[in-house]
C-alpha positions as CSV (number, residue, x, y, z in Angstrom):
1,X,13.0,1.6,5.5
2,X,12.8,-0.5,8.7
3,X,11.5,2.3,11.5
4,X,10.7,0.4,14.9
5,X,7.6,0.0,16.5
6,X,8.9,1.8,19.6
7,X,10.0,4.4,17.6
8,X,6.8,4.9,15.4
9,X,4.7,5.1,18.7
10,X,6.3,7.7,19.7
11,X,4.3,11.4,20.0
12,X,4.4,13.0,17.0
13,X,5.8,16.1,18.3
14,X,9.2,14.4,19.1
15,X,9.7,13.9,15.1
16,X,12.9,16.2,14.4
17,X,10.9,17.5,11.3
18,X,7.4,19.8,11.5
19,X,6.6,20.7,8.5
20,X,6.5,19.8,5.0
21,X,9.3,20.9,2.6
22,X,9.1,21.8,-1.1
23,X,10.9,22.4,-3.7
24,X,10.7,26.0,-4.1
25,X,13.0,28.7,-3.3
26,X,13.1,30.7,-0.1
27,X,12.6,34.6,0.1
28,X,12.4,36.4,3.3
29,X,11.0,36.5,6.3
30,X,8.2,39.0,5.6
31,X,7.3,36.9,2.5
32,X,6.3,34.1,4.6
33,X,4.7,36.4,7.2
34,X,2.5,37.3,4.3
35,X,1.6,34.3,2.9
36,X,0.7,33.6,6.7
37,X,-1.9,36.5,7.0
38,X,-3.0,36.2,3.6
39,X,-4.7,32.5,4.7
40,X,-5.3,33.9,8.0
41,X,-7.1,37.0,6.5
42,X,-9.1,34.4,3.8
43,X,-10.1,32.1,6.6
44,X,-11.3,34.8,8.6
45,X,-13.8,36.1,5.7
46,X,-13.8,32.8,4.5
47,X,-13.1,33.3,1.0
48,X,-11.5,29.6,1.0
49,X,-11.0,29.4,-2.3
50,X,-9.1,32.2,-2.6
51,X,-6.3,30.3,-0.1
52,X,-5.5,27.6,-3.8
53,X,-4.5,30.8,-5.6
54,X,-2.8,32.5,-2.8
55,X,-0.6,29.2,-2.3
56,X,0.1,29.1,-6.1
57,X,1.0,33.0,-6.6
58,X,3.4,32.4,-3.7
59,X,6.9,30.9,-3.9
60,X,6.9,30.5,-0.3
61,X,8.2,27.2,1.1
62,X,7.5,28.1,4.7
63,X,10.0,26.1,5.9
64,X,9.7,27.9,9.3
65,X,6.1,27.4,10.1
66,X,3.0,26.0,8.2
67,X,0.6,29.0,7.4
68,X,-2.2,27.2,8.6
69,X,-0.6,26.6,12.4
70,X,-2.1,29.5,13.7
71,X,-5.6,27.0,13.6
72,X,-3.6,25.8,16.9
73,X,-5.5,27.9,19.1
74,X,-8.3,27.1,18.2
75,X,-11.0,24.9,19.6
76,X,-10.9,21.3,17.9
77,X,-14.5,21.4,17.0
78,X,-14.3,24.7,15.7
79,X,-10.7,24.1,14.1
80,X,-12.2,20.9,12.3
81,X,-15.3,23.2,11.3
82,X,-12.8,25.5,9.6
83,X,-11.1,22.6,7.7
84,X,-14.4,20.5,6.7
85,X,-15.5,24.2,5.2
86,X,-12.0,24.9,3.4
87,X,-12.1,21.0,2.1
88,X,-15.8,21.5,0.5
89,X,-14.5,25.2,-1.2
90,X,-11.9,23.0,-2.8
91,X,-14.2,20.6,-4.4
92,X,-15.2,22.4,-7.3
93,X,-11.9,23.7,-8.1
94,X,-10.6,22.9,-11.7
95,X,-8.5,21.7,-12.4
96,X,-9.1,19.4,-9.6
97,X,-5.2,19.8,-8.3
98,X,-5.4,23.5,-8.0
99,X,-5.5,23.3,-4.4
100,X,-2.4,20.9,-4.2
101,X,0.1,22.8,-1.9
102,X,-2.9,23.7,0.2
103,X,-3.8,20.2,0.5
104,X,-0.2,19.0,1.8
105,X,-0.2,21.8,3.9
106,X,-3.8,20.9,5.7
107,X,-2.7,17.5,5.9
108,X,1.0,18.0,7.3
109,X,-0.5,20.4,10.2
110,X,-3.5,18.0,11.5
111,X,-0.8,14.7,11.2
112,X,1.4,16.9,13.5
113,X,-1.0,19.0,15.5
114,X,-3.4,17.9,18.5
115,X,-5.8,15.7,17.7
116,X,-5.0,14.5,14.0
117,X,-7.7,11.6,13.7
118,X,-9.9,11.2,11.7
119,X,-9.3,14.7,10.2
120,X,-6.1,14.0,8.6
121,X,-8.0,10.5,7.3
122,X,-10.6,13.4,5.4
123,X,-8.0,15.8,3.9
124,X,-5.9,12.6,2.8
125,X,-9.5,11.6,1.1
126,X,-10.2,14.7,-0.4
127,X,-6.6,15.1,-1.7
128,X,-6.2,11.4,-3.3
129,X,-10.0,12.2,-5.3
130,X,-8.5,15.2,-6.5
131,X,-5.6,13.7,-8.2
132,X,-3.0,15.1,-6.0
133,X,-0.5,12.6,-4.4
134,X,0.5,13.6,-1.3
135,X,4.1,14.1,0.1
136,X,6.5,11.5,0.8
137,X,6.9,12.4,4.3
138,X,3.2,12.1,5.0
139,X,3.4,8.2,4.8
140,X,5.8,8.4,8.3
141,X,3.9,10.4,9.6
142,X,0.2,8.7,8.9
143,X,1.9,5.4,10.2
144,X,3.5,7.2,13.3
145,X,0.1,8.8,14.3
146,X,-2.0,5.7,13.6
147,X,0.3,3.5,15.6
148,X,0.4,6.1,18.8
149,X,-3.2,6.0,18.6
150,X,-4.1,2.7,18.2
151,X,-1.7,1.8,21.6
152,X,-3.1,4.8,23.7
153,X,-6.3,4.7,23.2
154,X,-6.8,1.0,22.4
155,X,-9.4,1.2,19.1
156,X,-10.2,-1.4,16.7
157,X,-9.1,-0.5,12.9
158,X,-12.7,-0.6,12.2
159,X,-13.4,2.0,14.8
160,X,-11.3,4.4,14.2
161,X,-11.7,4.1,10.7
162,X,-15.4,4.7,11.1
163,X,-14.8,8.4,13.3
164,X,-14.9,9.8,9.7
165,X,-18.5,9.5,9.8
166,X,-17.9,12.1,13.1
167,X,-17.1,14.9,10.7
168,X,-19.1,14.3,8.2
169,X,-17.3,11.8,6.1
170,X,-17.0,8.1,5.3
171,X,-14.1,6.0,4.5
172,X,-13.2,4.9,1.5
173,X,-10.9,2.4,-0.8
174,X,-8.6,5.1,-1.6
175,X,-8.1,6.2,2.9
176,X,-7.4,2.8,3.5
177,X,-5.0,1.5,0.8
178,X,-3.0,4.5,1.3
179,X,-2.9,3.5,5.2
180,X,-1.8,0.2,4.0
181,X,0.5,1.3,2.5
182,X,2.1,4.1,4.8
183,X,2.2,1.2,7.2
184,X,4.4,-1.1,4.9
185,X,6.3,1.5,4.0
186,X,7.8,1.3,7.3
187,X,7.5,-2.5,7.6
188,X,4.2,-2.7,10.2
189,X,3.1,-5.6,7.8
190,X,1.1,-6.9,11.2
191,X,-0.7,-3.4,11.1
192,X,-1.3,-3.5,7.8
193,X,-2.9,-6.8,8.1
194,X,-5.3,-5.6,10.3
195,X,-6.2,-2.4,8.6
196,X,-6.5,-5.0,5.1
197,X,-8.9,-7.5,7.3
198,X,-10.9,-4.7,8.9
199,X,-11.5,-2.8,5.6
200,X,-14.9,-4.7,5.5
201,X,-15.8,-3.7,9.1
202,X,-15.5,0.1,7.8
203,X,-17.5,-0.8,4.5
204,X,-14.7,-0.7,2.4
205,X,-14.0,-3.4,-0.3
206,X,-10.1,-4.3,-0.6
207,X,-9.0,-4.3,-4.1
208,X,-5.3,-5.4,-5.9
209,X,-3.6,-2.5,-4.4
210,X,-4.7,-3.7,-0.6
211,X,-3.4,-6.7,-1.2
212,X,-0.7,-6.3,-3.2
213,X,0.8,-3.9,-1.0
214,X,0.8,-6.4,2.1
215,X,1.7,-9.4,0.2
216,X,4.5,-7.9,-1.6
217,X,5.7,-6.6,2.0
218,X,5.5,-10.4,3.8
219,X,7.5,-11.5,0.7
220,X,10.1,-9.3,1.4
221,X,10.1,-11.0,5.3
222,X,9.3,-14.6,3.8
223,X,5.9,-14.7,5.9
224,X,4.2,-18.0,3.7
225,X,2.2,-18.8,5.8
226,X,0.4,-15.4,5.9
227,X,1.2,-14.7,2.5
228,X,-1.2,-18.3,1.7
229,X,-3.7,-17.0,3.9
230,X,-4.3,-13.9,2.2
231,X,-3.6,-15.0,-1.8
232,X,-6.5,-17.7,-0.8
233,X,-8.6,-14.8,0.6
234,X,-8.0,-12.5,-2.2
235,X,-8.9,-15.1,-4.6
236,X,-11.9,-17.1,-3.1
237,X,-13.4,-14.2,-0.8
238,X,-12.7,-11.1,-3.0
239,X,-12.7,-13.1,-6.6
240,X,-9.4,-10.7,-7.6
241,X,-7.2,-12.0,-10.0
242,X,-3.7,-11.3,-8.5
243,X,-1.2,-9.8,-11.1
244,X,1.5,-11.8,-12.5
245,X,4.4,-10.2,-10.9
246,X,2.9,-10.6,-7.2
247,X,2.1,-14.1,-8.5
248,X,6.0,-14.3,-9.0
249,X,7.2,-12.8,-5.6
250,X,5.1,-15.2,-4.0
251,X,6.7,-17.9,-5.3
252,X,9.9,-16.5,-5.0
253,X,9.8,-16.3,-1.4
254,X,8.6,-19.8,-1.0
255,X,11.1,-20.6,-2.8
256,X,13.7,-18.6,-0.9
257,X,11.9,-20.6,2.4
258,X,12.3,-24.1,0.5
259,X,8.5,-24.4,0.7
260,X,8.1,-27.0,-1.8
261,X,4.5,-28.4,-1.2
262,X,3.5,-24.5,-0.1
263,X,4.1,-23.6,-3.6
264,X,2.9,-26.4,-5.6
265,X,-0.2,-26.6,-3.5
266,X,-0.4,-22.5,-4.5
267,X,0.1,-23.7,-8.1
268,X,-2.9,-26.0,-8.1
269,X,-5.2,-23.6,-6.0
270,X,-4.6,-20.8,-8.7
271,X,-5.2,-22.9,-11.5
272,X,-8.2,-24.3,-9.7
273,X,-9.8,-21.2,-9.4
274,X,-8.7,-20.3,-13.1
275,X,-5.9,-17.8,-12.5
276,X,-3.4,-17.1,-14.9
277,X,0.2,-18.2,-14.3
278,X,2.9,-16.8,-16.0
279,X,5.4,-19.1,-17.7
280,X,8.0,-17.5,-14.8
281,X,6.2,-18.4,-11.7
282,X,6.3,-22.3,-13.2
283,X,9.5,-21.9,-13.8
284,X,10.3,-20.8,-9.9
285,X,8.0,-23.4,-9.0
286,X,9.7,-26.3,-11.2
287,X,13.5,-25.1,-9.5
288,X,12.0,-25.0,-6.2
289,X,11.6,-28.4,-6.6
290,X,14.7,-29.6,-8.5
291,X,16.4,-27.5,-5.7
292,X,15.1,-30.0,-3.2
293,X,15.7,-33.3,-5.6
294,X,11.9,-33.9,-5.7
295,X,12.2,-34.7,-9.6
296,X,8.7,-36.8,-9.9
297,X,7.4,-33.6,-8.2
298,X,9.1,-31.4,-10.7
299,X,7.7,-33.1,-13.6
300,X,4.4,-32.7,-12.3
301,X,4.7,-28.9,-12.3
302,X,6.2,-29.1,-15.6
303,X,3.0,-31.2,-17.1
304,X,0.8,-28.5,-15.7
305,X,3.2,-26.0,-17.7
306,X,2.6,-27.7,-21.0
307,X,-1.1,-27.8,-20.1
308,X,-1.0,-24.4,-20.2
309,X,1.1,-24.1,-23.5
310,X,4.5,-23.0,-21.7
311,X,8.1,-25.1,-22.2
312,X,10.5,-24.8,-20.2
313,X,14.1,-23.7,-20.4
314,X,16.4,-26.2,-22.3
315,X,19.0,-26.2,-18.6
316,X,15.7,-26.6,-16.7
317,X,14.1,-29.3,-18.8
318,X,17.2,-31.2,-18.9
319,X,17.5,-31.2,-15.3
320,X,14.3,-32.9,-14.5
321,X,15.1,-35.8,-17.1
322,X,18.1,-36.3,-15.5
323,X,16.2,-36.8,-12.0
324,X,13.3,-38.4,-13.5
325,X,16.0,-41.2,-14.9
326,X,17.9,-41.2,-11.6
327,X,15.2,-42.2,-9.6
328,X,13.8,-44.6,-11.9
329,X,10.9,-42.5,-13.7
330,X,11.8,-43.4,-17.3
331,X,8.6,-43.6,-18.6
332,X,7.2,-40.3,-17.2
333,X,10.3,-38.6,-18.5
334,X,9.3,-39.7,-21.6
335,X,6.2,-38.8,-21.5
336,X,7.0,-35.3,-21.0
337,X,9.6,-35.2,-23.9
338,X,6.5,-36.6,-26.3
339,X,4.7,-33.7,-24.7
340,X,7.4,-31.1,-25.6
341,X,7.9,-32.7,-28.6
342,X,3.9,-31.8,-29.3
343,X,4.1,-28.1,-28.7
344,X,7.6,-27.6,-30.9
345,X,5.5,-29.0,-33.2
């Protein structure tokens, strides 16, 4: 979904939802009043685990209110206090996602309360290692808080990824990929970028899912000349292996941008640095080509395709013979039939 950057930088406040919704039915008022003081009443003697099992002996959507809001009035430091303590109770929890409607109601009332970074960063932590994913909604609003902040108070990514280590935590792989990809899910690819580049800054290492996430999202926009930039990095920096289906959208939306040389120069660097290619991202690669009537070109891409034991389609073969022969390349085109003719065999 496209959600402008005007729009995302908004305050949170002025977001027409506040609260997290679930799938469970509704009872009455008084049921919700209850669940309300129950967590009130455990956070007061702080018996924090108990606040897991209330939330799962509950059917209680509190769709009027979160139960935790009443943590409004209290000071930051000593609201954070409160959460760092409840976060830790959960940690020992089993199964781990027993606190998972606790969780998403933590991290809904810090992304929409005052002051929701870097607290919401730690619940997000603490609920990705315990094998909980958190609610759609909560991509919106991590990229709508992240963006407001970043403009108003003017912060590097590494900085405000780093005011974990304020409250006691530290960022990790998990925090910032699922930053990433809260930010592309609204199409801040430049964002995401930065938080991808500044990952080191915040001793984080990106992995496949950093990068797959922001490359996928600039081929969707046709951004090659970023999208080069960071398959190079991913490869020769990082030494990841990119999976064959990114490999493929890549070259799709070179191809898409009539990027010839882009991609046949991405061919060689991959191969170069031993990377599989699949026998579809040739193919792209070899049409690209014929789409631009560079046929000697073509045939080039196809030898590197029967270096690497791959044929390809009858249509496809056919077509660069016939440019090969148009433009005078008889012998190469035979040279590739001899070399077809050696892998049928």
């Amino acid at each position: 979904m496209a959600v402008s950057v005007a729009k995302l930088c908004k305050p949170i406040c002025s977001f027409s939802f506040t609260f997290v919704r679930f799938s469970y039915p509704i009872h009455t008022i008084s049921s919700q009043q209850l669940l309300e003081q129950s967590i009130k009443s455990a956070i007061e003697a702080k018996t924090y685990r108990q606040i897991a099992d209330i939330f799962n002996a509950s059917k209680e959507a509190s769709q009027a209110s979160n139960p935790f809001s009443f943590l409004s009035n209290f000071h930051h430091q000593h609201r954070a206090k409160i959460i760092d303590e409840i976060l830790q109770s959960f940690i020992p929890l089993r199964p781990r996602n027993h606190p998972q409607r606790a969780y998403a109601y933590l991290l809904s009332f810090t992304l929409q309360g005052p002051d929701p970074l870097p607290l919401s960063l730690a619940i997000l932590q603490r609920t990705l290692r315990s094998g909980c994913t958190p609610v759609p909604q909560t991509h919106l609003l991590l990229s709508s808080v992240w963006i407001h902040q970043r403009k108003e108070f003017g912060h590097t990514v590494s900085n405000m990824l780093l005011q974990m280590h304020s409250i006691g935590y530290k960022p990790d792989g998990g925090v910032c990929n699922y930053l990433i990809s809260s930010l592309c899910k609204v199409d801040q690819y430049e964002e995401a970028v930065q938080v991808l580049r500044s990952m080191g800054g915040a001793g984080c290492v990106p992995d496949l899912d950093s990068f797959g996430s922001v490359i996928g999202l600039l081929c969707h926009y046709r951004k090659t000349k970023k999208i080069e930039e960071l398959m190079k990095e991913m490869v020769s920096k990082f030494r990841l292996s990119p999976r064959k289906e990114l490999v493929v959208k890549v070259f799709k939306s070179m191809r898409a941008n009539k990027d010839v040389h882009k991609a046949v120069e991405m061919v060689i660097f991959l191969e170069e640095m031993d990377i599989q290619i699949g026998f579809e991202s040739y193919e792209v690669v070899v049409e690209t080509c014929l789409e631009s009537s560079l046929f000697v070109l073509a045939g080039k891409v196809v030898m590197r395709m029967t270096n690497r034991g791959f044929i390809p389609y009858i249509k496809v073969r056919q077509k660069v013979f016939d440019g090969l022969a148009a433009v005078g390349e008889l012998e190469f085109a035979y040279i590739l039939k001899m070399k077809f003719t050696e892998l049928n065999s």
